[in-house]
Every structure is written in C-alpha cells, then in structure tokens.
C-alpha positions in Angstrom: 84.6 121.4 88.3 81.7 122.3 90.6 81.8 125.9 91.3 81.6 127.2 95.3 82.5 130.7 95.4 83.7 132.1 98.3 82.0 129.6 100.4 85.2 127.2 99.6 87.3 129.3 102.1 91.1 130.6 101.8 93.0 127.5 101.2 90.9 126.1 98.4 90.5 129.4 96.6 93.8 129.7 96.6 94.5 126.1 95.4 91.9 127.2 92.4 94.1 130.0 91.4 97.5 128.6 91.9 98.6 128.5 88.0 98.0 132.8 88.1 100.2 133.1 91.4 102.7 130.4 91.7 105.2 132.1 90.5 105.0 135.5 93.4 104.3 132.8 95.9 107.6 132.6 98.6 106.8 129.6 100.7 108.4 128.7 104.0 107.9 125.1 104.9 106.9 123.8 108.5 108.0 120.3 109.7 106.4 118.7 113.0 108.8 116.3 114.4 106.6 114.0 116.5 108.0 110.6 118.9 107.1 108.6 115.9 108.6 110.9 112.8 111.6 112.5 113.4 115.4 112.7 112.7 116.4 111.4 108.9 113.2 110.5 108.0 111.5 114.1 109.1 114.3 115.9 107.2 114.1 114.0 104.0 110.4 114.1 104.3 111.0 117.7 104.3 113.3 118.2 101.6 110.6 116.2 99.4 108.3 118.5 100.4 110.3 121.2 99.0 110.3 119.7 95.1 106.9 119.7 96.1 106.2 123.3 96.2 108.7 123.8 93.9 107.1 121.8 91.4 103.6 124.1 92.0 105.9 127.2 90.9 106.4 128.4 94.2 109.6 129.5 95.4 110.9 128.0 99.1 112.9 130.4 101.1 113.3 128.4 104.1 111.7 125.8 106.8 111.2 125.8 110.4 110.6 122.8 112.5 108.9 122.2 115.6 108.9 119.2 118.0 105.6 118.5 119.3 104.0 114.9 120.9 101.4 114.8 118.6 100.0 117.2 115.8 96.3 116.2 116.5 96.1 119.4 119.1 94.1 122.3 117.9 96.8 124.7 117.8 99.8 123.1 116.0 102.2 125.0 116.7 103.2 126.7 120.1 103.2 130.2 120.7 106.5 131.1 120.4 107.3 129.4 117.1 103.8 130.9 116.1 105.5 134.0 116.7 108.3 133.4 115.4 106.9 132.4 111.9 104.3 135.2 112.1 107.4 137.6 112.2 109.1 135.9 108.7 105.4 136.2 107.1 105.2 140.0 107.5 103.2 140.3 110.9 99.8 140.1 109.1 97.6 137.8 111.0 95.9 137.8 114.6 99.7 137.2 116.6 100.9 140.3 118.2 104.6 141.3 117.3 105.9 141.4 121.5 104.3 137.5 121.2 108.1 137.2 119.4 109.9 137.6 122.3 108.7 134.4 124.1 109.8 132.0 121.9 111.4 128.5 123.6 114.2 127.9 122.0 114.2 124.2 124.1 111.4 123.2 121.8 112.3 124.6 118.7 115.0 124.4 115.6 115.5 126.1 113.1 116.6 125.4 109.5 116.9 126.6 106.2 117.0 125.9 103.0 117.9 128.5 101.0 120.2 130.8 103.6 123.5 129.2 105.8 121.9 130.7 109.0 118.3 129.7 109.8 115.8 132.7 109.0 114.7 133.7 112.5 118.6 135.2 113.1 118.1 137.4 110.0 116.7 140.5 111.4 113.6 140.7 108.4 114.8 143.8 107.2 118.0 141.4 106.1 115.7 138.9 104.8 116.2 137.8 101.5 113.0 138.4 100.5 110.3 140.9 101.5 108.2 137.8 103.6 107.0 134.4 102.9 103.4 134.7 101.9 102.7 131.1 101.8 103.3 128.5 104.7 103.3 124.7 104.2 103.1 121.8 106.6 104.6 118.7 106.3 101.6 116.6 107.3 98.2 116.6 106.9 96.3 119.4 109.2 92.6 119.5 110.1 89.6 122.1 108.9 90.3 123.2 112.1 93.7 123.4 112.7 94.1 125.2 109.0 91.9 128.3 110.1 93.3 128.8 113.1 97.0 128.9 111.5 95.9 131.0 108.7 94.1 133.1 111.2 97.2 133.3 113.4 99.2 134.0 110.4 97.5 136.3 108.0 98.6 134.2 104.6 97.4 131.2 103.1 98.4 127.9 104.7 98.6 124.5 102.5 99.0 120.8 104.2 101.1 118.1 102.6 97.7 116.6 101.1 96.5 119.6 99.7 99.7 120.5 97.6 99.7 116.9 96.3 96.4 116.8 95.2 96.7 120.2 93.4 99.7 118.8 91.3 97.8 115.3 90.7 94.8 118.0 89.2 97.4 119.6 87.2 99.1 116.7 85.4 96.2 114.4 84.8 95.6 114.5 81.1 93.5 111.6 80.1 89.3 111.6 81.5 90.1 108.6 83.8 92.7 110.3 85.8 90.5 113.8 86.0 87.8 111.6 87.4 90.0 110.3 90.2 91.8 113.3 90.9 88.5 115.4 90.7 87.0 112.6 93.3 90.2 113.3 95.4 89.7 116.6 95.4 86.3 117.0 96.4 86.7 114.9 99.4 89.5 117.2 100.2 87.2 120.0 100.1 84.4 119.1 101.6 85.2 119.2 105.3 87.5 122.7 104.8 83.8 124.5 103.2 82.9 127.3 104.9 80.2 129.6 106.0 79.5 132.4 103.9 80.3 136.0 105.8 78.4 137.5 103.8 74.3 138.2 105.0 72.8 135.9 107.3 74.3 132.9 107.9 71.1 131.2 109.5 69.0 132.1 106.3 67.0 129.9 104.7 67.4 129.2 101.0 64.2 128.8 98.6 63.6 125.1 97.9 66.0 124.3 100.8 64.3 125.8 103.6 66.3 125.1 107.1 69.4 125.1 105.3 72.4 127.3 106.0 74.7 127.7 102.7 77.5 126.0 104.1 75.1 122.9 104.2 74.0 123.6 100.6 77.3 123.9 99.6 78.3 120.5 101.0 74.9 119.1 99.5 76.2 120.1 96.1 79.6 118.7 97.1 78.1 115.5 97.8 76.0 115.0 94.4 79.2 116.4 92.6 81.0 113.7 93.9 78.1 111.3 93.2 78.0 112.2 89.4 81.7 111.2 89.3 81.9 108.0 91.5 79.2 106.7 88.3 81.2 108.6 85.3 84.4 106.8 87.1 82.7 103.4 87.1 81.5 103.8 83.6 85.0 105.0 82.2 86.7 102.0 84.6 84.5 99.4 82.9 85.8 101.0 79.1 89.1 100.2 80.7 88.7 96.8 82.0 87.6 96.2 78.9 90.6 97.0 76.9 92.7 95.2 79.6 91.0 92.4 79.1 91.7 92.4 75.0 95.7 92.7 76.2 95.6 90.0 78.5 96.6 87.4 76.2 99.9 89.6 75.2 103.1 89.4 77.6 102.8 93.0 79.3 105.8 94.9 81.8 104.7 97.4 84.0 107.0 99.9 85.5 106.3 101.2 88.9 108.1 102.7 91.4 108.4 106.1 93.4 108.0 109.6 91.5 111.1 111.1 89.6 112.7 107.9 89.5 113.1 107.6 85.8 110.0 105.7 84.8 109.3 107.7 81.9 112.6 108.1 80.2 113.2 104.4 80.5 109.6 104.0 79.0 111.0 105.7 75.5 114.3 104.4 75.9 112.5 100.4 75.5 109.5 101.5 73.5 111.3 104.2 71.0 107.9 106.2 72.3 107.8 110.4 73.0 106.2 109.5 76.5 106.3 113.1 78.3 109.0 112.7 81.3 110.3 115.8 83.1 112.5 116.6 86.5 109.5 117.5 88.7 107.8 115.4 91.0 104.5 113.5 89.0 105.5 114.3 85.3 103.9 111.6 84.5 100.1 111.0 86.5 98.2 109.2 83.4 99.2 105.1 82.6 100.4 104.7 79.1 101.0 101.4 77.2 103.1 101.2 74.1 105.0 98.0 72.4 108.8 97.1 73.1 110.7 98.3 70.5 112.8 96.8 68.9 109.4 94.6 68.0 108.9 91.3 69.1 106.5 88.6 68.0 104.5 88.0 69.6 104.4 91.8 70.6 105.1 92.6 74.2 103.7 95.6 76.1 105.1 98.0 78.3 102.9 100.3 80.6 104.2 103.4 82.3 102.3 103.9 85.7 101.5 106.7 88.1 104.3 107.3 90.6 104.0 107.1 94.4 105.4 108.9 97.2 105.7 109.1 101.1 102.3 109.8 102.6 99.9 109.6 99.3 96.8 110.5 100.4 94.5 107.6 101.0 91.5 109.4 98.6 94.2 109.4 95.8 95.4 105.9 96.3 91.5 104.3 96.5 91.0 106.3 93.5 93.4 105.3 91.4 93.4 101.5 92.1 92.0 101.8 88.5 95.4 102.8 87.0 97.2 100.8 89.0 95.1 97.8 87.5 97.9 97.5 84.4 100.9 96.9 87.4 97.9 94.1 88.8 97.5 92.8 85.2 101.3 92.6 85.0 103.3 89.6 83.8 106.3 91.2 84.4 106.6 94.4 87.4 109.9 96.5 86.6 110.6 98.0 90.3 112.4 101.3 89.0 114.2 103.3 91.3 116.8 106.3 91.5 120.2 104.5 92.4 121.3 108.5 93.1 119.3 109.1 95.6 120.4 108.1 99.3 117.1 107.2 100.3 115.7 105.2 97.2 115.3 102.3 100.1 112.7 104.1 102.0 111.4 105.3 98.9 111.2 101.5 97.8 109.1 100.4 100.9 106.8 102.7 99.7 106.3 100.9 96.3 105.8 97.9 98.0 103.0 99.5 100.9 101.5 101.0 98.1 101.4 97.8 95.2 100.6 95.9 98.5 97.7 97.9 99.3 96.1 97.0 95.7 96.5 93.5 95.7 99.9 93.4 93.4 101.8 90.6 95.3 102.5 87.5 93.2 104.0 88.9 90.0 107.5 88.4 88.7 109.5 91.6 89.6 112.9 93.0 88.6 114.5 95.9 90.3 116.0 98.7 88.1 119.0 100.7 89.3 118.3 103.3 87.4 120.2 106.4 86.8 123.8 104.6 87.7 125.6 106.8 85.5 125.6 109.2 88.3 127.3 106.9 90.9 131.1 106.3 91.2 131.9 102.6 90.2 132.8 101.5 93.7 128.7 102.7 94.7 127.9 100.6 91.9 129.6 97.5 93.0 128.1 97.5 96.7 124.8 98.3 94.8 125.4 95.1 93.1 126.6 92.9 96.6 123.4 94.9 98.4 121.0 93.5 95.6 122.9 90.4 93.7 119.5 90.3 91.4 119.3 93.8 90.7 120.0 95.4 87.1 121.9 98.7 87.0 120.6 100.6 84.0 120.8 104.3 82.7 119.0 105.6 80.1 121.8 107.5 78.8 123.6 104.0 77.9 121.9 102.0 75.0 123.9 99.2 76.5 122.0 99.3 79.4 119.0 99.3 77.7 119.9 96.7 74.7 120.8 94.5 78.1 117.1 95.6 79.6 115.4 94.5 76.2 116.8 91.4 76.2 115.5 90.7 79.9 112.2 91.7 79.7 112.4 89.3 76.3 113.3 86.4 77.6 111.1 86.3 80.9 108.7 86.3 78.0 109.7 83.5 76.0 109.8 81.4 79.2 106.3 82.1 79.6 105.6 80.9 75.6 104.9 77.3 75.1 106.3 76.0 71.2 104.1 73.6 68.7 104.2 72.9 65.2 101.6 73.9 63.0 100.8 72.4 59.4 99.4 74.8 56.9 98.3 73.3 53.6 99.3 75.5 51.2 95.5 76.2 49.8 95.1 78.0 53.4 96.2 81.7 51.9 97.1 84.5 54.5 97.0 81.8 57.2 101.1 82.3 57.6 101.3 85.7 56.9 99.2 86.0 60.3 101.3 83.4 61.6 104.1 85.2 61.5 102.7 88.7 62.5 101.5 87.5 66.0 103.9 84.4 66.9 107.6 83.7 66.7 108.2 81.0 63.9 111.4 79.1 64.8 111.5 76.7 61.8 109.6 76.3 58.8 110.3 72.8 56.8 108.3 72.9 53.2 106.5 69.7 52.3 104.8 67.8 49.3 100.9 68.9 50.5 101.9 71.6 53.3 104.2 73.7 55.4 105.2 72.5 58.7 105.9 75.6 61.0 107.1 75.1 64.7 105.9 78.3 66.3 106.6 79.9 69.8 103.1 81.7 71.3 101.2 81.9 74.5 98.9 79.1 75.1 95.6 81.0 74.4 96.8 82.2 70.8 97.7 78.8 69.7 94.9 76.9 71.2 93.3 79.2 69.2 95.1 79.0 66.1 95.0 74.9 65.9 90.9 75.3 66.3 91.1 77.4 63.2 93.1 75.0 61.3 91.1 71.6 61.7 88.4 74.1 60.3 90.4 74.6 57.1 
C-alpha cells in the first residue's frame, strides 16, 4: 500500500490503524434525515450502520439524528446539535461548552441504541461510558465537511463510505479483490490528503520544483492508482480466461444482500468449508466449487460478493470483475434473509446493483433463506407474497436435498440427449463418457456400444467430431 505519512490527514490514519484500536473505539452514530431519506428507511439505514461499526470492532453507544434539507452545506450539523454531540465526545474540539445551551430541540431527536433514554438526558457524568471517541455519519461527507466536524469535535469522524471500504480492505483475501479494494481506497483518499503542518507548506521539493507536498502526495496517489488500474486489467484477463474454460459447464451463482446466508448455503450444496460468519461482508472474494452430491455433467456453484444500501460507486465499478461469474450465470440464486423485516428493500438493492452490471436476462430463483426462524403462519404469507419463491434453511437438509434437486433440473432442461456409438476398439472413450455426461441407456451390440447420453451442446458436438475420427 502506498505510504503517505502524516500528509493522509486524521480520518485515513486512523482508518490505517483501525485493527490496533477497534476494540477502545466507542462510536456514536449520526443520521441526517433529509426530505428525500427519512422515517423507516433512515432508521434501518441506521441500524445497518451500526453492524457496520460493529463489525470494525468498535463498540456503538448510541446515535443522534438531525433533520436537515440537504447535507451538501458546509457545516452538517447545526450548532446546537454540534454542541450537543461535542458534550457526549468529552468537550475536546473547537465548540465551547455554553454553545450546549442553545440547542433546538424543534430540529433535533434523539435516540439510542444502547440506553432506554437518548444520551443527551444523561448528565455525562451518568454516562455509560467515559465519551464516545469516534463519531460516524450515515452518509457520505465531503473533504470539507470531515475537517470541519473533526475540528468542531476533537475526535476522529468516519462517513458511511469510509467504514465500508475499510471492511472491504479487511476481508479481501484473494489478489483480485486487493486490487479493487486498494483502487477503492485510493480514490477515497485522494481528495481527504492533506497539507503537511509541518515546515513550509509553499516549499519546493528537489526534482519537483513548484510543488507543495500535498500536490506530491496526490501525484504519487495518482501513479499508485495507475500501477493498479494495469495489475487489475492483467489479473482480470487471467480471470476471464478461466471463465471462459467454465463456460461450457451449467454454473449457479448466488447473489444477494450481505449477511443473508450466501455462504452457509454455499457449503450446505457444495459440502465445501467456504468461510461464512455473522458480520456484515464475511465473505468479499467469489468462490466457485461443484454441487455436491456430484452431477454429470458437473455443475458449478459460485459464491459472490454481497451488496448493501449505498455501496460506494468506486467499489461497485471495481468489482464489475467479480460480479462477472453472477453475468456468466445460467442460473442466478436471489438469496435473501426471510428474518429480516426489510429483506424487500434489501432485495431492490440486488436488483439496482446486478442491473447496474448488465445481469438482466438470466434465470433467477429467489431463496427464502433462514425460515427456520419464522413462525409457520410468516411462512405461508411468504409463500402467497412470492408463489415462485423457495423457503430454505440451512439448518434443514430437506431444504437443501429440495434446493439440489432444483438447481439440477433447470440444468438438465438446458442439456440436449443423443446417442453415441462407441466401437469397442475405442478404449477409454466411455470411461470419459461417463465422467463428463449423463449416460441414460447403454444397449451392447455385435461391433459396438450404443450409449444415449444427456450433455450440453458444445460437449457433444464435440464428442461426435472425435468419434468419426476413430
């Protein structure tokens, strides 16, 4: 990763050294409620944020919300809930204590998460903790708008985008998804860099005469970020590549929002140890393993990234890569958490997102996943709600067994059946036969063996060719 020093500014070094702190960081959360987001979806939007931050490590002791017209003004908060947040973060920034006293309580509410009162009625001596040292926005704030908050406040201030992108950095695995998340990042970065404080800001650099630090800082940015768009291109190719030696194989993808279960249903068809956890973006890199129990021919099952509610546009261009195996698709498993009171919203998201990359055409199925944890009159309106549906839970092989045999007869509709006559001097020629296609019937004559096979086109184009050369 390119190294900036203290150039980066407050929010980025502290993204950098997140892993060492997370778990001293107390974070109150901020929501904006503008004309255009507000009510239910502001406060779910809210609580998401909170498995968010919680999923960093940090600890969330409570939220405040402001309603505002727009959060494009300089200053995103007004002074009285500036205040008013100032005094649950310890008093440590440029806001003077007395400013406390003029908060309007017409434009503000107050909530909590953690406490049954909101936090500013707990006199801070009360306070469950000694003060929040990390604030969070739920939305994305400007260069601008950050410094003057963290200025204000005297503790380090995250946006929606940055905390995303930190836990996208920390879960990709494979060199692909560093790439893309490293891209991500970097444009993140490189409007929040910073002038040096230290010596003279106007000084001019050696080979770079003119230049201030902060623009060689954003020079390096740049080539950085040059250097991986080519590494990304290079390692995209590799991939397109092995795409392209699948494509004649019947392949599922699963997609849907983050937490929803992909990965557990992943082992639960594929018998694979595919990592899944109950934190937001377990899973960040695509995986592809066979259904299991095998099939010939063998179909293949790809676990992708998950999505969620306001991805930032860097992180969705970048990883129009990985979301190539859901394009490639012949078969798009829409999983989604049946639990969850707004897996709807969270599905329109799926669809925005799978829209955005060109995923429009391909057959779909949506999972109701995790239906062990709803009563069986939710299941039944489920079922009148979405009549083609498929209520699963991982925790039933039923459920699964019933999933298998889905995903294995949209494939065999897909599989066109021929007979095949193998002369019986042509040795090994069944044995392959048999690995890669589905023999139905095999009838043993006086000079050869007549096999009626089931198999994608390609494959037994391919296989007749061979056998007039026999």
């Amino acid at each position: 990763m390119l190294k900036l020093g203290m150039h980066l500014g407050a929010q980025y070094q502290t993204i950098m050294q997140l892993t060492a702190k997370a778990a001293l960081n107390h974070a109150l959360l901020i929501s904006i409620a503008t004309p255009e987001f507000k009510g239910d979806e502001a406060t779910e939007s809210l609580a998401e944020l909170a498995r968010l931050v919680t999923t960093l490590g940090f600890k969330v002791v409570g939220s405040q919300s402001q309603k505002l017209s727009s959060t494009k003004k300089l200053n995103v908060l007004g002074l009285g809930k500036l205040a008013e947040i100032a005094h649950l973060t310890g008093n440590k920034g440029s806001v003077e204590e007395d400013d406390f006293e003029e908060i309007n309580e017409a434009h503000a509410t107050d909530k909590t998460l953690t406490n049954e009162k909101p936090l500013a009625d707990i006199p801070s001596e009360n306070l469950p903790f000694a003060c929040a040292d990390v604030v969070v926005f739920d939305c994305d704030l400007s260069p601008s708008q950050l410094r003057n908050v963290e200025n204000q406040l005297g503790v380090e201030v995250f946006d929606r985008t940055g905390i995303i992108i930190e836990i996208f950095s920390r879960h990709a695995r494979t060199r692909t998804a560093r790439l893309q998340v490293e891209i991500a990042r970097l444009n993140y970065v490189a409007p929040r860099l910073r002038e040096s404080t230290s010596g003279n800001k106007e000084r001019q650099m050696g080979k770079g005469a003119g230049e201030t630090t902060l623009e060689l800082d954003r020079r390096k940015v740049r080539d950085q970020l040059a250097e991986l768009k080519r590494e990304l291109v290079s390692v995209q190719n590799e991939m397109k590549g092995r795409r392209t030696q699948r494509a004649e194989l019947f392949c599922v993808a699963l997609v849907g929002y983050t937490n929803a279960g992909k990965s557990s249903m992943m082992r639960a068809i594929t018998g694979s140890d595919v990592e899944g956890e109950n934190k937001l973006f377990a899973t960040l890199d695509t995986t592809v393993r066979a259904l299991y129990p095998a099939t010939q021919p063998r179909i293949l099952v790809s676990d992708t990234v998950g999505f969620i509610k306001k991805l930032p546009h860097d992180l969705v261009a970048s990883f129009h890569s990985t979301l190539a195996e859901a394009h490639d698709a012949s078969l798009l498993l829409y999983v989604v958490d049946a639990a969850d009171p707004s897996f709807r919203t969270q599905l329109d998201v799926v669809h925005e997102v799978l829209a955005e990359v060109g995923v429009e055409d391909s057959k779909k199925l949506l999972v109701l996943n995790k239906s062990d944890q709803l009563t069986p009159e939710q299941q039944q309106a489920l079922m009148v709600e979405f009549p083609d549906a498929m209520l699963t839970s991982t925790r039933h092989p039923a459920d699964i067994k019933k999933l298998h045999q889905y995903i294995v007869d949209v494939a065999q509709e897909e599989m066109v059946e021929d007979e095949i006559i193998v002369p019986y001097t042509a040795k090994g020629i069944i044995g392959e036969i048999r690995a890669s296609m589905s023999v139905t019937k095999e009838d043993y004559e006086y000079e050869h063996i007549k096999l009626t096979v089931r198999s994608n086109a390609i494959d037994l184009q391919r296989l007749k060719k061979r056998m007039k050369h026999l």
